[in-house]
C-alpha positions as CSV (number, residue, x, y, z in Angstrom):
1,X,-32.4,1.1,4.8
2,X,-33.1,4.3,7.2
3,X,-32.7,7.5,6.0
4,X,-29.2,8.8,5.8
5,X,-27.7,12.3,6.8
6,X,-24.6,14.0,4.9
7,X,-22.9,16.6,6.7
8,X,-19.8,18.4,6.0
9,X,-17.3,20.1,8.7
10,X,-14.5,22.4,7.2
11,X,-11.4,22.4,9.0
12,X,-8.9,24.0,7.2
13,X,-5.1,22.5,7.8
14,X,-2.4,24.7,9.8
15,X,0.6,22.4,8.3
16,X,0.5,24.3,5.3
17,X,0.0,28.6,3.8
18,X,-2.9,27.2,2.1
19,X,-5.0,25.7,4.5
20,X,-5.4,22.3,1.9
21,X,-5.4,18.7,2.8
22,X,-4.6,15.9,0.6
23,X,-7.1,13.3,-0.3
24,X,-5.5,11.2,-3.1
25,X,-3.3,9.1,-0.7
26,X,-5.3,7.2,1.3
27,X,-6.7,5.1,-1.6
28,X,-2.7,3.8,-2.2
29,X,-2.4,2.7,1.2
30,X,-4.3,-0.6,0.6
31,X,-2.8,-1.4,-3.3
32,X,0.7,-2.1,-1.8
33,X,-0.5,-5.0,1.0
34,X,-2.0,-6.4,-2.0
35,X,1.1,-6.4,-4.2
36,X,3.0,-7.9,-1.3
37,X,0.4,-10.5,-1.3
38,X,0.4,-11.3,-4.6
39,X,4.3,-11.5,-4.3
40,X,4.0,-13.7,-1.3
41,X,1.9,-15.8,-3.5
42,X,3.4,-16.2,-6.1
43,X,6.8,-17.5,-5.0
44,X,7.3,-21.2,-4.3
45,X,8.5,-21.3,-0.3
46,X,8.9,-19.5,2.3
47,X,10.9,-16.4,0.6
48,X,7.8,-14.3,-0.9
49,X,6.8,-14.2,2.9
50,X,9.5,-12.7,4.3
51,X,10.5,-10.0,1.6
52,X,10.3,-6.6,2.2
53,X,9.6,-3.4,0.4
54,X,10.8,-2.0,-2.4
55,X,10.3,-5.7,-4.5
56,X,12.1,-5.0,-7.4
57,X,12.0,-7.1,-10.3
58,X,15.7,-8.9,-9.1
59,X,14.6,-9.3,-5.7
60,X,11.3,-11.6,-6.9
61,X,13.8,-13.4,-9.7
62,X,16.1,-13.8,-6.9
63,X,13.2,-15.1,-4.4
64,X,11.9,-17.0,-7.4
65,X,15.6,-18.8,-7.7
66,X,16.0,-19.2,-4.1
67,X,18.7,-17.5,-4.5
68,X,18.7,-15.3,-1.1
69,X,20.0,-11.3,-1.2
């Protein structure tokens, strides 16, 4: 492997009097295409693929049932 460089560039935010950023959010982007996949899964058919978001617990019963809401 070549030799790798770290650099680091602040650049403070102008949303916000403090000048922070967040970096705790972009790691819960990918966990809810995954639940939805495992939903989709999971149900028998064609109805885990065409919920949508929030998936409550009576929404998947419901899905599960084929009962359609």
């Amino acid at each position: 492997m070549p030799p790798v460089a770290a650099a680091e560039e602040n650049t403070p935010a102008t949303t916000n009097p403090l000048g922070v950023k967040g970096v705790g959010e972009a790691g819960t982007t990918g966990s809810l295409a995954a639940v939805m996949n495992a939903i989709a899964d999971a149900i028998p058919g064609p109805a885990g693929y065409t919920m949508n978001m929030p998936a409550s617990p009576e929404k998947v019963w419901a899905a599960c049932r084929g009962v359609a809401k």
